[in-house]
N, C-alpha and C positions, 0 to 999 in steps of 0.2 A: 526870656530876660531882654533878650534885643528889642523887641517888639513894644514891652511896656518903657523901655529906655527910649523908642523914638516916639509914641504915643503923649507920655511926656515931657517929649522936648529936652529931653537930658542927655548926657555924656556918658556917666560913668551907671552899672546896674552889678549889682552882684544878688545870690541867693546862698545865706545860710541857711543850714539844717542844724534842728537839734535832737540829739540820741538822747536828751536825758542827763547823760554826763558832760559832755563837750559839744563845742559849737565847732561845726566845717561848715568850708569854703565849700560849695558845690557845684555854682556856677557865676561867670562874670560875664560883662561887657566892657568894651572899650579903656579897658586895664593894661596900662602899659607895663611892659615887662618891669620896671623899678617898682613897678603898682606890682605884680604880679609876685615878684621874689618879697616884699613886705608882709602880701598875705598870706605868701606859705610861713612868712617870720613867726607870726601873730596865732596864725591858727593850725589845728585846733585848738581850743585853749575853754576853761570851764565859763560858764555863765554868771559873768564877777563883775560889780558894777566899775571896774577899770576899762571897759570898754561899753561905746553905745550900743552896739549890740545886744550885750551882756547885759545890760539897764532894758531892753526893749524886751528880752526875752524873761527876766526877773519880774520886770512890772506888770507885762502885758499891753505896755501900754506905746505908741508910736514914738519915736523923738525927730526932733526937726536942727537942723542949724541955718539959721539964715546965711550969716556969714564968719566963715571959722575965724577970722580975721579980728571982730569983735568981738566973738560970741567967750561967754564963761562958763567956769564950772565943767568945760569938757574936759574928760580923765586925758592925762599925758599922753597913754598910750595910743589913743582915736586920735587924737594930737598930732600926732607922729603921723599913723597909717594915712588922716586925712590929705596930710600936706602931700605925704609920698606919693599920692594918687593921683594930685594936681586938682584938688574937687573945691571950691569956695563956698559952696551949700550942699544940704542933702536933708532926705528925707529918708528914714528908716521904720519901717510899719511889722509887727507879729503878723505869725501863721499861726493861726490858733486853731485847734478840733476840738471841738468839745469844751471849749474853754482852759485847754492846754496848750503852751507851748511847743512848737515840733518845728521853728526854723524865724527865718525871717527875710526882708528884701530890701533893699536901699536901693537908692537911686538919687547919684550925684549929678551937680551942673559947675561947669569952670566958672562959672560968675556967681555973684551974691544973689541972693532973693531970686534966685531961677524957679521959683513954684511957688504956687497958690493953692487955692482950697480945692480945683478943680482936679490938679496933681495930685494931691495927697488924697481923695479921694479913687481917684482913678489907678494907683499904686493897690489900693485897702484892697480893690478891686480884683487886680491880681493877683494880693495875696493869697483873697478868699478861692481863686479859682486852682491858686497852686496847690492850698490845703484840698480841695477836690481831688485832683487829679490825683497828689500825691497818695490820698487816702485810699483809690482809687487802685492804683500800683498794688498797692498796701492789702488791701481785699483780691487782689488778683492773684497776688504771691500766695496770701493765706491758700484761697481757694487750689491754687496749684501743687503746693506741699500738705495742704490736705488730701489732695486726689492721689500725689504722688503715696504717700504715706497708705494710703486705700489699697491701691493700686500693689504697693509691696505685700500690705497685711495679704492681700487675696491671692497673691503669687506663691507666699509661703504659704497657705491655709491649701492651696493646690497642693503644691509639693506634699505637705504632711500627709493631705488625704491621699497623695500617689502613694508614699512608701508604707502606709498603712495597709493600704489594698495589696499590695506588692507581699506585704510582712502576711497577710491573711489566706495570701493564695502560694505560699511559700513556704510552707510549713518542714518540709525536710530538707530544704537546703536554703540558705543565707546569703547566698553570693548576687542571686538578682536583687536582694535586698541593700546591699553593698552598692551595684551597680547603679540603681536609680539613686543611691545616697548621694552618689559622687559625680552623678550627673546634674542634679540641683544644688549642690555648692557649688558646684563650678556655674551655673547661670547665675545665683542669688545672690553671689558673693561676687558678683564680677570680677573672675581671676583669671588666671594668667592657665590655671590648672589646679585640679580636686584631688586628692588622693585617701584611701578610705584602706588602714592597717588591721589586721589581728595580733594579740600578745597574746601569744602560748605559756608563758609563764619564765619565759626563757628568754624570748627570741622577737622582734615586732618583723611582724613579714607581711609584704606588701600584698591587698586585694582585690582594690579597685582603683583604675586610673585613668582621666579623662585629661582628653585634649591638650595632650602635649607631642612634639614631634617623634620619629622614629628616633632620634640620636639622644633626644632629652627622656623620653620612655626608656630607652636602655642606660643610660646614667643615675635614672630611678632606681631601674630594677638590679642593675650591678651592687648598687647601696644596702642593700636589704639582701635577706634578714640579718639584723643587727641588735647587738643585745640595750635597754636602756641606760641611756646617758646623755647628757649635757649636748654631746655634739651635732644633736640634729636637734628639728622642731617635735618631730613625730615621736624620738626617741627621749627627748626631753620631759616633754610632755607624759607619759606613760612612767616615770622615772618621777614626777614631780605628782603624778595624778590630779594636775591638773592645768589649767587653763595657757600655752605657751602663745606669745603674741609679739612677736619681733622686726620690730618696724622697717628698720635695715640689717641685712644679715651680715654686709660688709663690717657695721659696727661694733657687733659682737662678737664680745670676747670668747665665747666659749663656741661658737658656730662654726665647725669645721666643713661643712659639705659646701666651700665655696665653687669647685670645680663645678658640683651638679646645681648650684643656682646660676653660675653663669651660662650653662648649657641651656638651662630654661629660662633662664631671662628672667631672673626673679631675684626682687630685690626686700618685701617687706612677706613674712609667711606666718599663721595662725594655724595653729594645732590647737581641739577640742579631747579631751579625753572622753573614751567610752567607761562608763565604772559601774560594774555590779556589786551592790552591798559595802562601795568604798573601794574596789577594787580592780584595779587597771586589766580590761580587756581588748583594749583596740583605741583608735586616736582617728578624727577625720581632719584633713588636712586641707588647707587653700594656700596656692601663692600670688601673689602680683605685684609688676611691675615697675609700680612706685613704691619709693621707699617712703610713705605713710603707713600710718594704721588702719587696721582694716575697722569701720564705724563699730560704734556696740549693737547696731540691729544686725548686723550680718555674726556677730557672735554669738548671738542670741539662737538665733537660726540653728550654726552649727551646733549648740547646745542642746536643741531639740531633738534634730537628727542624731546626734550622739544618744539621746535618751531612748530613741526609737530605734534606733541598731540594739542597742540593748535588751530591749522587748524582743528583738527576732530573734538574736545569738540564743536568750532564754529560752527562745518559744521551741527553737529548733533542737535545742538540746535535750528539754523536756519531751519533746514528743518523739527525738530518737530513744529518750531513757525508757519514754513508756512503751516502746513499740518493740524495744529489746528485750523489757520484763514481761509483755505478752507473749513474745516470741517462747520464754523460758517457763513463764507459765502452762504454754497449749504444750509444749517438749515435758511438763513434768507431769501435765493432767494428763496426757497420753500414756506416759508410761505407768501411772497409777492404776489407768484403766486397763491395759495390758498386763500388767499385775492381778490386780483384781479377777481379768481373764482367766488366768492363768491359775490363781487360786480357787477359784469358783470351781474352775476346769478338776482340779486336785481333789477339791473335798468334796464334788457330787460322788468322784466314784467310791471311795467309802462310806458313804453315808445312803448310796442305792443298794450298798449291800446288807448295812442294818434294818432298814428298811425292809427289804426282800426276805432277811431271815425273821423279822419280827412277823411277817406275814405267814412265811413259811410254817412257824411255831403256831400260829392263832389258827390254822386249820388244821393243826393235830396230824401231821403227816411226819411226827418223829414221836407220836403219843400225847396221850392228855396230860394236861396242865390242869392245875388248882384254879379256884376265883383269883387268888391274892395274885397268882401267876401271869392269869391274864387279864388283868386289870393293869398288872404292871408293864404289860406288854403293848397292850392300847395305847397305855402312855407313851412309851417307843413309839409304836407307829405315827400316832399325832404328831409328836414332838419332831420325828425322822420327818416327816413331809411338811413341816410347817418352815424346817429349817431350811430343806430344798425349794419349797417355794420362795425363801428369802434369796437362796445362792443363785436360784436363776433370777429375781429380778435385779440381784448385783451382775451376773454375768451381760443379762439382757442391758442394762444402763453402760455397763463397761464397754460391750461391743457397739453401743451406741454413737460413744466418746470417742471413741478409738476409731467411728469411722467402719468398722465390719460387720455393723449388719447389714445384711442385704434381705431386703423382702421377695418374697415368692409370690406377687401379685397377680391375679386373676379373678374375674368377675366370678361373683357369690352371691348366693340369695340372703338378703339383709334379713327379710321377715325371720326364717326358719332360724339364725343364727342368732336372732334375739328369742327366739322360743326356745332357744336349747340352753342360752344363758337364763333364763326365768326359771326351765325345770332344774338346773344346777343347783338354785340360790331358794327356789320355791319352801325346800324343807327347812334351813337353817329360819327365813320368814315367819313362818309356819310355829317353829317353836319360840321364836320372841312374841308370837301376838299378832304379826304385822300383816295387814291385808295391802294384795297386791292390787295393781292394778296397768293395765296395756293398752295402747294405743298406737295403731299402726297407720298409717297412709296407706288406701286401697289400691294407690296408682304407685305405691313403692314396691322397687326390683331388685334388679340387682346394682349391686355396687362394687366398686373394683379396689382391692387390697386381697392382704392376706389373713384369711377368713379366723385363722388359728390368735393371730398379734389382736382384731379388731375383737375376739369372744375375751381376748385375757383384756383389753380394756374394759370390755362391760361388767365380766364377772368383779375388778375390782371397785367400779361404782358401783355396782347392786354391792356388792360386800359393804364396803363403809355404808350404804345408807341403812342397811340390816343394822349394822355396829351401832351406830352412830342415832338411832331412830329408838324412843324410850317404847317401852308395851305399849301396845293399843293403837298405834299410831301409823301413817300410810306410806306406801314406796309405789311409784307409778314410773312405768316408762311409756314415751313415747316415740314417735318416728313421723317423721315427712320431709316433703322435698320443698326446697328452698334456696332457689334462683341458682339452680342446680346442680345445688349439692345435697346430700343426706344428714338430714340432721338429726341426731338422738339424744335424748334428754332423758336423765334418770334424776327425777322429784320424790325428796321425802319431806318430812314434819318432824326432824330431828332438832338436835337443838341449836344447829345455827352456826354460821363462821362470821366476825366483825371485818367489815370493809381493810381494816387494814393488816387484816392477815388472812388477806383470799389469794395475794398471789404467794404471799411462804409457805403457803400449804401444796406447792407445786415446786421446793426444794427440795432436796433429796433429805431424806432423816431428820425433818422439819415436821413437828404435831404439834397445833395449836388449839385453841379452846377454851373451854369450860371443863373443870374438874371430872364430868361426869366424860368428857370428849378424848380426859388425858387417861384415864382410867382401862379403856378399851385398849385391847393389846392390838400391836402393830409395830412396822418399824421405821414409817415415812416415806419407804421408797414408792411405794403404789402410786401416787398421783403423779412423784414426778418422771415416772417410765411410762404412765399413761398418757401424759402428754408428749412424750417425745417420738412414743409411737405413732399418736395421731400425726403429727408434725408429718412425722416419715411417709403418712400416707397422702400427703397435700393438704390437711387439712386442720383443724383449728381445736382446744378443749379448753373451756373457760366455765368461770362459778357466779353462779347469780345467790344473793343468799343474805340473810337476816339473823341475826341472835335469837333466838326461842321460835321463831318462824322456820325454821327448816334449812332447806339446800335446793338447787336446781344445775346439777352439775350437766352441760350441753357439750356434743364433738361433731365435730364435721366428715363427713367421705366425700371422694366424688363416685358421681353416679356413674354405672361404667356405660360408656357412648358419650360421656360429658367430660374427656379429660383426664389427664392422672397416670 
């Protein structure tokens, strides 16, 4: 302003700004104090043709006075201001952007006609330069509360991703989840101090607490646990379920912990509630200093991290609920299987004695029996060993469960062990139709388990593919080594299992199929004690297999010298 006021040859320079609503003073020149105290009189004041200004910034268009002395039509009020200034002419030009209004500039002289066309040009001048600079400002500020604004979003979008990470690797306990809560309120919130509560249902008791001194940390902790009510922020807050924001705590009526805000130095506090399903579980708290509010972006904040305490109190609660009912699960499946032990244990021994005497009877070593006699007696014996082959693969599965079996592992010859399971299974083949057929690996040995656990897995897949495999049709086993381990595969042309019951055919008392598949007697334990035997021996039992196409049930050993 100085500058264009001596450029001009003038006295007096002022700059108005306009907001839109009202026109301010913003800057002057050689304004004497009766000039000075006039202008604070006059302005602010709206853009009303009772002043030239207010005419210059309404029309857009410059005004001039040559000499106030003669001149008309000027409003009363410019009337006034001019004379109080001491000005006898003046020139007042718009700041225009864009073709809007945003300010204006005069510039007085103590005498009459003190400018020409060269001034009032030279004035437009600096107008135009002002609206530059000004616009200028204007682009710089935007640019700065945008970056500022950037600059926050990516502070909190840090923070969330920390307590996320924090919440992910903290699955059974909450408190590190607490702690980084109330370490990022407290930076994001620029406070004075963070504090992060639990509500037991009862009682808010303090969890987490940053940056406040030894003597205001024990003023906290003395305060707590305390039940909800009105006379705190944190207790309020959990009591209200929701949002507490107390700009001065001095002011309020209902805020009694003035002793622990004067200890910490805290004059305005914001409590956040935590809520599950609408339900007060905990509050995270911020103080500071001044007694304003705290903005709504830093409430916003604490509203997220309040939603994300929440996710982890759930997370953790759940995953100790599930880790409690597995614990009471493997406690009830153990005793089941102990049971089952136990039982098993019970009815083999009466049931090897029916056995023993139906045997006894069938070889006429207490005298001859009739057909009808020992027809009925076969039945017994069938029935007696069919039932113990089911009590031992419940005893076998139960001592599985339970952890007691222990295998008697030592190397055995594979070849011979599959030739003895072929001659077992040979005749039952024999009488459905079924041609066998073997295949062995010439450079296959021995392999290391117990030879007794590995023949009861194969007798039970040659059994089902016998069962399971209509007249006329083939069972084939194989054997070889494979990146070494032993692999055996029993192939028939039965009639098939569908993709999504090849692994429930490997639960216990689980038969799946086709009508002809459910028809075959059985009780479902066989595949899945033959695979937990294989399991037991290092090694692997899986089904390859197709609807009307057959079965290719495969298990692994290890070879002995290779492991195991």
């Amino acid at each position: 302003m100085e500058r264009a006021v001596r450029l001009c040859g003038g006295r007096f320079g002022r700059v108005y700004r306009y907001d839109g609503d009202l026109i301010h003073v913003v800057a002057r020149h050689g304004v004497s104090a009766a000039g000075a105290e006039e202008l604070q009189r006059v302005f602010p004041r709206p853009a009303t043709e009772d002043t030239i200004v207010g005419r210059v910034i309404t029309t857009r268009q410059a005004a001039y006075v040559t000499d106030i002395d003669r001149a008309e039509g000027i409003p009363l009020l410019s009337r006034q201001m001019i004379e109080a200034l001491g000005t006898r002419s003046q020139v007042t030009v718009p700041m225009l952007r864009a073709g809007e209004p945003i300010g204006a500039m005069t510039i007085g002289w103590a005498e009459p006609d003190g400018f020409g066309e060269q001034q009032i040009a030279l004035l437009q001048t600096f107008a135009n330069q002002a609206v530059i600079a000004i616009e200028n400002v204007r682009l710089f500020k935007e640019l700065e509360a945008r970056n500022s604004d950037l600059t926050e979003t990516l502070e909190q979008q840090t923070a969330t991703a920390e307590i996320l990470r924090v919440i992910s690797s903290s699955q059974t306990d909450v408190q590190p989840v607490f702690e980084t809560i109330a370490e990022n309120s407290l930076r994001l919130c620029d406070a004075t101090f963070s504090t992060v509560f639990r509500f037991d249902g009862e009682l808010v008791h303090l969890e987490a607490l940053r940056n406040t001194t030894p003597e205001g940390a024990d003023a906290i902790r003395n305060a707590f646990p305390m039940p909800p009510s009105r006379g705190g922020a944190s207790a309020r807050c959990i009591l209200t379920r929701s949002v507490v924001h107390i700009s001065d705590v001095r002011e309020d009526p209902d805020y009694v912990l003035l002793g622990l805000a004067e200890t910490n130095k805290f004059r305005s506090i914001l409590s956040v509630p935590m809520l599950r399903d609408g339900n007060p579980i905990g509050a995270i708290t911020v103080a500071a200093p001044r007694a304003v509010p705290f903005p709504d972006k830093q409430v916003e904040v604490l509203k997220t991290f309040a939603d994300q305490a929440v996710i982890a109190v759930e997370n953790t609660r759940l995953f100790n609920e599930i880790q409690d009912k597995t614990h009471q699960l493997e406690v009830a499946n153990r005793h089941k299987s102990e049971f089952l032990a136990n039982m098993s244990h019970e009815l083999r021994t009466p049931l090897n004695a029916v056995i023993g005497f139906s045997e006894v009877l069938l070889e006429r070593m207490f005298g001859e029996v009739n057909p009808k006699q020992e027809e009925y007696l076969n039945d017994i014996l069938s029935s007696g060993k069919h039932l113990l082959s089911l009590i031992n693969d419940i005893l076998d599965l139960s001592k599985i469960e339970a952890g007691r079996m222990e295998l008697e592992s030592q190397p055995f010859d594979l070849p011979a062990a599959l030739d003895n399971a072929l001659t077992l299974i040979r005749e039952r083949a024999a009488r459905h139709g079924l041609r066998l057929e073997v295949t062995v690996d010439p450079g296959l040995g021995e392999v290391k388990g117990e030879e007794r656990k590995v023949k009861q897995v194969l007798l039970n897949l040659l059994s089902n593919a016998v069962k399971f495999t209509p007249e006329g049709g083939k069972i084939s086993l194989s054997a070889s080594l494979n990146d070494g381990m032993a692999e055996i595969s029993v192939t028939d042309t039965g009639v098939g299992i569908a993709r999504e019951d090849q692994e429930a055919i490997f639960e216990e008392f689980r038969q799946v199929g086709s009508d002809y598949a459910r028809k075959r007697e059985g009780t479902g334990l066989g595949l899945a004690l033959a695979r937990r035997l294989v399991a037991l021996h290092g090694g692997k039992l899986w089904v390859e297999s197709e609807p009307g196409k057959g079965s290719t049930f495969t298990f692994t050993l290890p070879v002995s010298g290779h492991g195991g």
